[in-house]
N, C-alpha and C positions, 0 to 999 in steps of 0.2 A: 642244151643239157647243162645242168650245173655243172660248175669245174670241180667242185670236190665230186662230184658223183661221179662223173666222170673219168676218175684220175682211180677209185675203187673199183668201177666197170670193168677197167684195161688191165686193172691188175689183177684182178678176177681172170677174167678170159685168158689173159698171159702166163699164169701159173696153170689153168688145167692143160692150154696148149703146149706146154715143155713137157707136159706129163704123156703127149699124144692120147690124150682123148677132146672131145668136143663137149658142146653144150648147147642148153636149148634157150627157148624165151619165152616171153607172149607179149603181143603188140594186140590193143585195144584203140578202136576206131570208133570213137561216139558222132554223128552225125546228125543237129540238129537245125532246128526251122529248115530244112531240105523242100525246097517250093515245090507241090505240086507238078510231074509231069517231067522233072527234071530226067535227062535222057531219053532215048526213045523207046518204044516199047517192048525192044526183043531182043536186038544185039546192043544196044549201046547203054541198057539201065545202070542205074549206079551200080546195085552189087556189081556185075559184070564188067564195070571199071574199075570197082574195088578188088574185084577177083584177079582179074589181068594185073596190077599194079604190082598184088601181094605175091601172084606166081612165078613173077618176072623175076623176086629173088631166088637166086641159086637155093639157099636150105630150107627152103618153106616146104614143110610137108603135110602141112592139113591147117584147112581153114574151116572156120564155121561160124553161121548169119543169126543173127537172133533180131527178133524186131519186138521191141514193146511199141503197141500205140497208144 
């Protein structure tokens, strides 16, 4: 992350947390030339390593897939 953006991030999140309230986000995942076949067919596809990865965080409360081909 850049260090100035960074340094506005923390100060952001650090003013509404003394206020005791939270805050949200959104994190975008572009995934491209992805080879053919990559994972396997049921349990181990990418979304479903994608899905595990994003749920593993504590505040994640809704995900959603879109595919342009």
């Amino acid at each position: 992350m850049h260090i100035h953006t960074h340094a506005r991030t923390h100060a952001a999140i650090n003013k509404v947390r003394t206020r005791g309230e939270s805050c949200g986000g959104e994190v975008t995942c572009v995934v491209r030339r992805c080879p053919k076949g990559l994972g396997t067919p049921v349990f181990s596809k990418l979304e479903a390593e994608l899905a595990l990865a994003m749920m593993s965080l504590p505040a994640t409360k809704v995900g959603r897939w879109a595919s342009r081909l």
